[in-house]
N, C-alpha and C positions, 0 to 999 in steps of 0.2 A: 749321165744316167743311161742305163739300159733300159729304162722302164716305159712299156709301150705306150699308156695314153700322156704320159709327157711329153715323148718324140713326138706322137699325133699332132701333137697341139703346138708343142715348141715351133714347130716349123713354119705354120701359119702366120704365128703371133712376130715369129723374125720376120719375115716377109710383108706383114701388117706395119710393123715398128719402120722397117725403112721407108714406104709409101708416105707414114704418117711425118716423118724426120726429111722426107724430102717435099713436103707442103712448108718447111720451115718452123713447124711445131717444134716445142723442146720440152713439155710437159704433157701427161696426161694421164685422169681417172681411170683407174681399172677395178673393176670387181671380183678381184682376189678374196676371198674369206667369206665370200655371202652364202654358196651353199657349204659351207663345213657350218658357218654359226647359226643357219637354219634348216639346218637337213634337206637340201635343194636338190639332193642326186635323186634319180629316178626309185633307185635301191632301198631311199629310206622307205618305202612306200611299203618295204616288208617290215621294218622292224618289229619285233614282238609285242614291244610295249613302250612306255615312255620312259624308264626308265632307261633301257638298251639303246631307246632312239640319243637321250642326253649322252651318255657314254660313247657313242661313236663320233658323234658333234666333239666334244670335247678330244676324241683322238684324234680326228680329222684337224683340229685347228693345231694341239700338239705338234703336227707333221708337218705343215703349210711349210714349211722351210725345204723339205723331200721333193716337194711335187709343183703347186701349181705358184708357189713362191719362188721357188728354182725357176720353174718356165717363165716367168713373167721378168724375173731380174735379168736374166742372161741374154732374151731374147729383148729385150727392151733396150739395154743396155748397149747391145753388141752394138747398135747404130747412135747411140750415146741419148738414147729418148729418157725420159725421167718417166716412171710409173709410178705415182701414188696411189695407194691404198686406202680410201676412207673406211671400208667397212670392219678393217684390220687396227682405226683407230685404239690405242687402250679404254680410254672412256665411253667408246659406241661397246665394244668387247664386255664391259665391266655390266654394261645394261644386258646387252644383247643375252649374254652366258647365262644368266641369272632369270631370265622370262622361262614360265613353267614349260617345260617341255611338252606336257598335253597342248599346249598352244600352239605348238608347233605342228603335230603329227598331221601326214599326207596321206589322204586313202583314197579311194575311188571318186567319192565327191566332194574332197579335199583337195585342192591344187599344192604341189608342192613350195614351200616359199610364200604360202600365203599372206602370213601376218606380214610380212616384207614388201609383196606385192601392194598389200592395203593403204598402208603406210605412202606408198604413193598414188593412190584414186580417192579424188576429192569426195566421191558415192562413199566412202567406208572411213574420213579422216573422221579428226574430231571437229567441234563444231569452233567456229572464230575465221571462218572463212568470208569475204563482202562479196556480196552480190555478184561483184565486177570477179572475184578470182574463182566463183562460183561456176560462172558463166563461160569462166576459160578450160571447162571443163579438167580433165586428169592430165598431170603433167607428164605422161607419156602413153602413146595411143593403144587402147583396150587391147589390140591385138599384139600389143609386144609386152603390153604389162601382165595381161594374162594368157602368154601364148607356153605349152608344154614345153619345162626344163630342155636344152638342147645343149651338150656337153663341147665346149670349143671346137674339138674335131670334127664333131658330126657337123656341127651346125656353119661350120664352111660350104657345107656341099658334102653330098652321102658318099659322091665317087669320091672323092680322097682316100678315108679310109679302106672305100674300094679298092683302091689301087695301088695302096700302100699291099694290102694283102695279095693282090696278083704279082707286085712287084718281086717279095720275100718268096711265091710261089715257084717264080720262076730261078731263084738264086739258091734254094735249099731243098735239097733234094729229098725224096721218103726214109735214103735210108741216112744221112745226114740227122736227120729228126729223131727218126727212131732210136739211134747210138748217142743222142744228147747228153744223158745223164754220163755218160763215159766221158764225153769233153767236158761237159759245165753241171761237174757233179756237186754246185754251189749254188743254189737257186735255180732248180734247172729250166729250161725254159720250154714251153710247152705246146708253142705254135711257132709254123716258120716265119711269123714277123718279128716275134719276139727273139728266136733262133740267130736272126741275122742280123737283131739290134744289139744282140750282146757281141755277135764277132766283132764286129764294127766299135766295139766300147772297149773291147779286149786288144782289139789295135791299137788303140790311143792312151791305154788305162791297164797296162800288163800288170801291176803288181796285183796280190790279192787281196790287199790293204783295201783296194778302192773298191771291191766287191761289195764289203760289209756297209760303205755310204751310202750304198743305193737300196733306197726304202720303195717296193714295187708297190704301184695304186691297183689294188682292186678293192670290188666289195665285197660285203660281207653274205658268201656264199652259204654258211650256217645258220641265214635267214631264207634260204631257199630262191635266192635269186644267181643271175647268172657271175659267173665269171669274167668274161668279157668284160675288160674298160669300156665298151661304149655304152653309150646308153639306149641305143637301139637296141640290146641285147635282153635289155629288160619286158620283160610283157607288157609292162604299163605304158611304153613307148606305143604312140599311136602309130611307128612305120617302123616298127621292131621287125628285125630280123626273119 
């Protein structure tokens, strides 16, 4: 793929994958599918209504194969690590798709991912809990069950993506960029990180067959949010941009 926040993130997650393959592990949990099945991006936080919010969930999961299903197979795999996917189960899917989308919706004093978040703090489960698993308080601690959406790239470290963009800064020049639509009158690409991911895919992937595979993540800007794959890009982001 040429598509920016999968590179973002592919690279990490390779980098993560051999660390984890060199402790001896040969399995492990990932949370591929959580926010496509609950509107987890910073982005949903515009959607118009619930109904628009259901429809992009549903596109988002449609695509998982494009994006963060790609990232997570290739990069996982390259070091031979196995990534399951629970939240991608069919039967979690079957319930998951089906909960009203109003139940879902993230606004100002809505956390995004809420009902998902809930689901694991024993303050908000249902009742059939003992004393004793009462007492062991939330199975994972406040600050990372209710800490604000952080998209894999960003949430390595903010210079990354910093630096990915000084990187492409320094390799593509103004008028490079400017003349784009002349070179990559195909999706053209619109920043110079983007600019230099597609040379770089156009090295490896000359036909233009392979163009049409790559499905580019962004969101959904005709809700009035930004462009930018990151989520910093977003307002709602508390170190936004």
């Amino acid at each position: 793929t040429y598509d920016v926040t999968t590179i973002r993130a592919s690279t990490p997650m390779y980098l993560m994958s051999r660390k984890i393959k060199s402790t001896g592990v040969k399995m492990v949990l990932s949370g591929e599918g959580a926010d496509e099945v609950f509107g987890g991006y910073l982005y949903f936080h515009y959607a118009p209504n619930a109904d628009d919010f259901h429809s992009e969930t549903v596109s988002r999961v449609h695509n998982l194969h494009t994006s963060d299903c790609l990232r997570a197979n290739k990069s996982t795999m390259a070091w031979g690590l196995e990534a399951r996917v629970p939240f991608l189960d069919k039967e979690f899917l079957e319930v998951a798709m089906n909960v009203r989308a109003e139940d879902k919706l993230c606004s100002k004093d809505i956390m995004e991912k809420a009902i998902i978040r809930r689901a694991f703090d024993v303050d908000f489960a249902d009742a059939g809990f003992t004393e004793e698993e009462l007492a062991q308080g939330p199975y994972l601690p406040r600050d990372v069950l209710w800490r604000q959406k952080e998209q894999f790239s960003d949430g390595v470290g903010y210079a990354w993506i910093d630096s990915l963009k000084d990187w492409a800064e320094s390799r593509v020049s103004d008028e490079a960029l400017a003349s784009a639509k002349e070179r990559f009158p195909y999706d053209t690409p619109q920043t110079k990180e983007a600019y230099h991911y597609r040379e770089l895919f156009e090295q490896k992937f000359p036909q233009e067959a392979c163009l049409t595979s790559v499905v580019r993540w962004v969101p959904r800007t005709d809700w009035g949010c930004s462009a930018d794959p990151s989520g910093r890009a977003q307002k709602i982001h508390d170190k936004a941009y």
